[in-house]
C-alpha positions as CSV (number, residue, x, y, z in Angstrom):
1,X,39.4,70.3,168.3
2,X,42.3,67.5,168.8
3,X,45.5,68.9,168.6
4,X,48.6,67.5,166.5
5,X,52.1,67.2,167.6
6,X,55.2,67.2,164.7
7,X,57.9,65.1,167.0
8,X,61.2,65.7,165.0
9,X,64.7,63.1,166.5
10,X,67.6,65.4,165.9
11,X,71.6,65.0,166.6
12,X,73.2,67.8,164.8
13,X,71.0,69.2,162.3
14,X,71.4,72.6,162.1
15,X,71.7,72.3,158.2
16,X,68.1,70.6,158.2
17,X,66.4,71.6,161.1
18,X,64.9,75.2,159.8
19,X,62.9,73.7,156.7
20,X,61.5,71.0,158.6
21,X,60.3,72.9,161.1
22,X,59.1,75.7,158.6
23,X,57.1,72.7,156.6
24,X,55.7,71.7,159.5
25,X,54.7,75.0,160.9
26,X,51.0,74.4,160.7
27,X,51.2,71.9,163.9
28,X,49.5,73.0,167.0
29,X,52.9,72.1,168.8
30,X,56.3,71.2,167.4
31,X,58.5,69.1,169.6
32,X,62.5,68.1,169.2
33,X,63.9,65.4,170.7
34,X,67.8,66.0,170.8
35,X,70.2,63.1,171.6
36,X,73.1,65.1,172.0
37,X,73.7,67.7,169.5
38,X,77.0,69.9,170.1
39,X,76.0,72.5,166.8
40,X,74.0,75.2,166.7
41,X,70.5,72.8,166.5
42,X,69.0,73.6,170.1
43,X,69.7,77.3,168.9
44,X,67.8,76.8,165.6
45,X,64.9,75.4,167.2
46,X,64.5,77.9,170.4
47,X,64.6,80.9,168.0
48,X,61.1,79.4,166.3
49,X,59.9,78.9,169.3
50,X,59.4,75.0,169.0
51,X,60.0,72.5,172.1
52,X,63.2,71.2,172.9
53,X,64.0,68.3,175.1
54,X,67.7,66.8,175.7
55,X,67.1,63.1,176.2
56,X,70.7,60.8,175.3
57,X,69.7,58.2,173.1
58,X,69.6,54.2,175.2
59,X,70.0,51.2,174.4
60,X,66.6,50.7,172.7
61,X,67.8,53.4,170.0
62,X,65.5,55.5,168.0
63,X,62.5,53.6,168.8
64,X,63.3,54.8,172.2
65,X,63.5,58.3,171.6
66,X,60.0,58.0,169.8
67,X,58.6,56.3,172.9
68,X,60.0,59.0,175.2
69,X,58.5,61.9,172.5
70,X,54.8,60.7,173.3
71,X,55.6,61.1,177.1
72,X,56.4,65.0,176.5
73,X,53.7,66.0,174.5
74,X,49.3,66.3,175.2
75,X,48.6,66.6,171.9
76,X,45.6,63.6,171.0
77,X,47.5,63.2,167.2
78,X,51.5,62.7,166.4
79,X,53.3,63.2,163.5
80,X,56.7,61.7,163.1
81,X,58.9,63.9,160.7
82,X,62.7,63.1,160.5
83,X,64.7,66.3,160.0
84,X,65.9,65.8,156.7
85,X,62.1,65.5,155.7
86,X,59.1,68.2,154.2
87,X,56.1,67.6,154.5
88,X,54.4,69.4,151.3
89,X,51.8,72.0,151.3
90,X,49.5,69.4,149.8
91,X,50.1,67.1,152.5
92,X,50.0,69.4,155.1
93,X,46.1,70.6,154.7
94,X,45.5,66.7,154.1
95,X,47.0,66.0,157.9
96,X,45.2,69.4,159.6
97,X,41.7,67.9,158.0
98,X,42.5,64.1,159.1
99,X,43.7,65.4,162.3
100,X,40.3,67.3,163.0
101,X,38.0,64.1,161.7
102,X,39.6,62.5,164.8
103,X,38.9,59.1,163.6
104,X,40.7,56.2,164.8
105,X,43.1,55.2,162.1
106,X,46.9,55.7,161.4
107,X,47.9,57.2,158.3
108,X,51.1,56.0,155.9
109,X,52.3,58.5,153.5
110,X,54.3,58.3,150.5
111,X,58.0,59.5,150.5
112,X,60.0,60.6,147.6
113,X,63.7,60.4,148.0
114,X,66.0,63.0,146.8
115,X,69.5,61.8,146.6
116,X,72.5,64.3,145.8
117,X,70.0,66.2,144.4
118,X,68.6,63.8,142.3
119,X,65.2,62.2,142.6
120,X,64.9,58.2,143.1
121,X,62.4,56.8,141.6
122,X,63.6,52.9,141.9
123,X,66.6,50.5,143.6
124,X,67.3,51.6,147.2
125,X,65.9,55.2,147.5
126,X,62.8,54.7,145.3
127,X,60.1,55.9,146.8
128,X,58.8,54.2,150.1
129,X,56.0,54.5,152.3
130,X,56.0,55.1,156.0
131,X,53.4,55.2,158.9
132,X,53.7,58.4,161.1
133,X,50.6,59.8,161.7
134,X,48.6,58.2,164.5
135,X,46.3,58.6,167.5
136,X,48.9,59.3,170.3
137,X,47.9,56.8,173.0
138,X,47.5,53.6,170.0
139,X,51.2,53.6,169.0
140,X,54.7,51.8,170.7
141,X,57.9,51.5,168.9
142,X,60.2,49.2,168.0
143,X,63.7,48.4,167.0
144,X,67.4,49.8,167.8
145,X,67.6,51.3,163.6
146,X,65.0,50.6,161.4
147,X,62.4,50.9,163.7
148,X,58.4,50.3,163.2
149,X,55.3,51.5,164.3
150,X,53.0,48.6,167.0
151,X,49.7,49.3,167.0
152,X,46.1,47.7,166.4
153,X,44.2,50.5,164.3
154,X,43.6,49.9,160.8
155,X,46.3,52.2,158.2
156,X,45.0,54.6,155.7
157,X,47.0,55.9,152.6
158,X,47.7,60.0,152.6
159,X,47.1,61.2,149.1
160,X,50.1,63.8,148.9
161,X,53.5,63.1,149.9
162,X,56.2,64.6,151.6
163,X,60.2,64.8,150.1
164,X,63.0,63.0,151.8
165,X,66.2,65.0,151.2
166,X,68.3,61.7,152.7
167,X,72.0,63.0,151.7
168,X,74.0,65.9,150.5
169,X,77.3,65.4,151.6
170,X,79.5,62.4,151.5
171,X,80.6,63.3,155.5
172,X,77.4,63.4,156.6
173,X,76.4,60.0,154.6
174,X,79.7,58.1,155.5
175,X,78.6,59.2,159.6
176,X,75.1,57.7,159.0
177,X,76.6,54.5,157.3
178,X,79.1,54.3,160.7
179,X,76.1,54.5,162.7
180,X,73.6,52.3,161.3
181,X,75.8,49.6,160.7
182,X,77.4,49.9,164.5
183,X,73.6,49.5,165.3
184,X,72.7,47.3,163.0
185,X,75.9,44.8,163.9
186,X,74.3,45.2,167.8
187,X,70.8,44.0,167.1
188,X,72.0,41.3,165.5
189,X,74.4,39.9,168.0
190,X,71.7,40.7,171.0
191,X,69.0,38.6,168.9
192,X,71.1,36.0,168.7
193,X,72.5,36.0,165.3
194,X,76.5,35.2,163.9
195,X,78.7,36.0,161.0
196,X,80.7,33.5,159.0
197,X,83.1,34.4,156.9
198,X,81.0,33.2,154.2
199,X,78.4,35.4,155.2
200,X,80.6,38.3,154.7
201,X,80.8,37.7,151.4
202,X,77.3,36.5,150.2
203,X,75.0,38.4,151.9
204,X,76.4,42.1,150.3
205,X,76.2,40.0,146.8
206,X,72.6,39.6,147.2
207,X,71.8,43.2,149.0
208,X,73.1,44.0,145.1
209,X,71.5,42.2,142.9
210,X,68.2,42.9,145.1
211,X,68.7,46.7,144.8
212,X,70.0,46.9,141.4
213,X,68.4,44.4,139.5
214,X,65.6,42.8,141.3
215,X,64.5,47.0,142.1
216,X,65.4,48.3,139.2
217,X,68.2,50.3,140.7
218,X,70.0,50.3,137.2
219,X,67.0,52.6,135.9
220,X,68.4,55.1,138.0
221,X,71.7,55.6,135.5
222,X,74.9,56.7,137.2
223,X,73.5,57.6,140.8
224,X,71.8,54.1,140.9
225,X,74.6,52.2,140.4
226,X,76.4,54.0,143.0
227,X,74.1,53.6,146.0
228,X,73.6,50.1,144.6
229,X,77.1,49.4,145.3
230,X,77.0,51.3,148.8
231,X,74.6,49.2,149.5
232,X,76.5,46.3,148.9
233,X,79.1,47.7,151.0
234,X,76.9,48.8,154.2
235,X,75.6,45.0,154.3
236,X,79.2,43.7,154.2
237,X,80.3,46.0,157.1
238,X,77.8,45.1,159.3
239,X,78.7,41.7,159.2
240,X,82.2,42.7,159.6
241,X,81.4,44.5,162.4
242,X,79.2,41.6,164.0
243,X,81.9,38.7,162.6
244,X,85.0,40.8,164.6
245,X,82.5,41.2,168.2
246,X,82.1,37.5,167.7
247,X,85.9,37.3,168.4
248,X,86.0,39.7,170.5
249,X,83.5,37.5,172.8
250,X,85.6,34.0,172.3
């Protein structure tokens, strides 16, 4: 029977860490890759008995980390579950019977986002799909922030989804937004790109209008609006961020 592998990324998540692990319980092996957590995570996860690995996050970023996590495991299948993620009970008997067909195909599956407790349905947090199930050896990532699954197998829909419980707190959002757009401001500089000033002020104009109209964002009521404009701020720091290392370079 091949056996499946839950890979979780974690940097402080001891307010998250318990449920994912509990909704992925049904895993032959559960494996944590921490990048340098100084709460009570490592803790949390060696009282359940799951696999923890210290590895500092490089300059490749979370698409590194995921590269390293198929190095520490032996498991034929990998699921990728972030730790502010549950995967449902639905889901869960869908991956075990997927997992045991041992067919060569990786799996997308639908994610609904719960924001400040609220569900999204459209604009920024509507729902999404993501690939994370796949054969072990048939999958490479990349990308310093938004990173993305290479790989030649066909992809296959899940039926049942799992929840995405993205952000409860403004601290922990406003860290998030620091480092994305840190990241973000990085890639774009090492693939070659530069900020006007001009950019600075279109591009967050059109991350708007994209997420609020053009997605419906607006549908969303008071909470849409918010992360709409959020949105239009994260774009506009990132090229603030790139704009200011262009000076810093001169």
């Amino acid at each position: 029977m091949p056996k499946l592998a839950v890979i979780i990324l974690t940097k402080n998540e001891e307010a998250n860490i318990e449920g994912a692990m509990g909704s992925a319980a049904f895993a032959d092996e559960l494996l944590i890759i921490d990048s340098g957590s100084t709460d009570r995570t490592r803790e949390l996860v060696e009282q359940q008995g799951a696999k923890f690995i210290s590895h500092p996050m490089g300059e490749d970023g979370f698409a590194g980390q995921r590269n390293y996590a198929l190095t520490q495991t032996d498991a034929e299948w990998v699921f990728y579950l972030d730790a502010d993620e549950r995967i449902t009970l639905e889901a869960a008997s869908e991956i075990k019977k997927l997992v045991s067909q041992n067919e060569q195909v990786a799996y997308k599956i639908k994610r609904l986002n719960v924001v400040f407790g609220q569900m999204m349905k459209y604009g920024e947090h509507g729902p999404d799909w993501c690939v994370r199930l796949f054969p072990r050896m048939q999958v490479q990532w990349t990308g310093v922030v938004h990173e993305s699954p290479q790989l030649k197998l066909p992809i296959a829909a899940l039926r049942y989804p799992l929840h995405h419980y993205t952000y409860t707190d403004w601290h922990r959002y406003f860290e998030k937004f620091n480092q994305y757009t840190d990241l973000m401001a990085k890639r774009m500089w090492e693939n070659g790109k530069r900020a006007s000033f001009v950019d600075i002020l279109i591009h967050p104009a059109f991350a708007f209008v994209r997420f609020y109209f053009l997605r419906l964002g607006l549908l969303d009521g008071k909470q849409g609006l918010i992360f709409a404009l959020n949105h239009y701020f994260y774009t506009m720091i990132k090229y603030v961020k790139l704009y200011y290392k262009q000076r810093e370079e001169q």
